[in-house]
N, C-alpha and C positions, 0 to 999 in steps of 0.2 A: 742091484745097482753096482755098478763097477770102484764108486766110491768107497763101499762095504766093504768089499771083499779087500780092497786095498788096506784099507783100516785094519779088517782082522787079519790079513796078514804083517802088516808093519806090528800088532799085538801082541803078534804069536814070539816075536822075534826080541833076544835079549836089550836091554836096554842098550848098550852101546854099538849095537847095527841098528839100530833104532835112529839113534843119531846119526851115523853115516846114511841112513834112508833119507834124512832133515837135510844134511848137507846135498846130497847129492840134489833133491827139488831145490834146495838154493842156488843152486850150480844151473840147473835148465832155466831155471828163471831168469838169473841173470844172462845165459845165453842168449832167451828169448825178446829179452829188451833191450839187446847190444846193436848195434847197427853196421849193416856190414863194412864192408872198405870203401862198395864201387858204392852206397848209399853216403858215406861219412864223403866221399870227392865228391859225386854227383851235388850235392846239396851247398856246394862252397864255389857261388859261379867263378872265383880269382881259379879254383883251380882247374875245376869244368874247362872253363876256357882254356889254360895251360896245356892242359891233356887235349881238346881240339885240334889246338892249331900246333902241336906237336904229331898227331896222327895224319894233319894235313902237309907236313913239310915233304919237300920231295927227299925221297933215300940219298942224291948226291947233293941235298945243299946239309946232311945233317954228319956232325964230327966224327971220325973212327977212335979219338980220343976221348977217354973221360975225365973231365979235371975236377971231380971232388975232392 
């Protein structure tokens, strides 16, 4: 079983690659339950919308200047 083998090798290995093996499953884990960008906009219709009707604007009614 692929879980074994993982085991006796994380085993075989000094104790403080041990810990970077720990760290690093905590690192894909919290990858794995981050949410991406277009999911974190998609999910917040004030900005869903923003992003629409900014895709919908015609290119000559939109500013060549940026005033942030």
């Amino acid at each position: 079983m692929l879980s074994d083998k993982i085991r006796l090798e994380i085993d075989s290995l000094p104790l403080i690659y041990q810990e970077e093996v720990f760290n690093f499953i905590l690192f894909l884990k919290d990858k794995v339950n981050k949410k991406t960008d277009t999911e974190y906009l998609t999910e917040n219709s004030k900005i869903k919308q923003t992003i629409i009707d900014g895709l919908n604007t015609p290119l000559a009614e939109c500013s060549k200047d940026i005033n942030w």
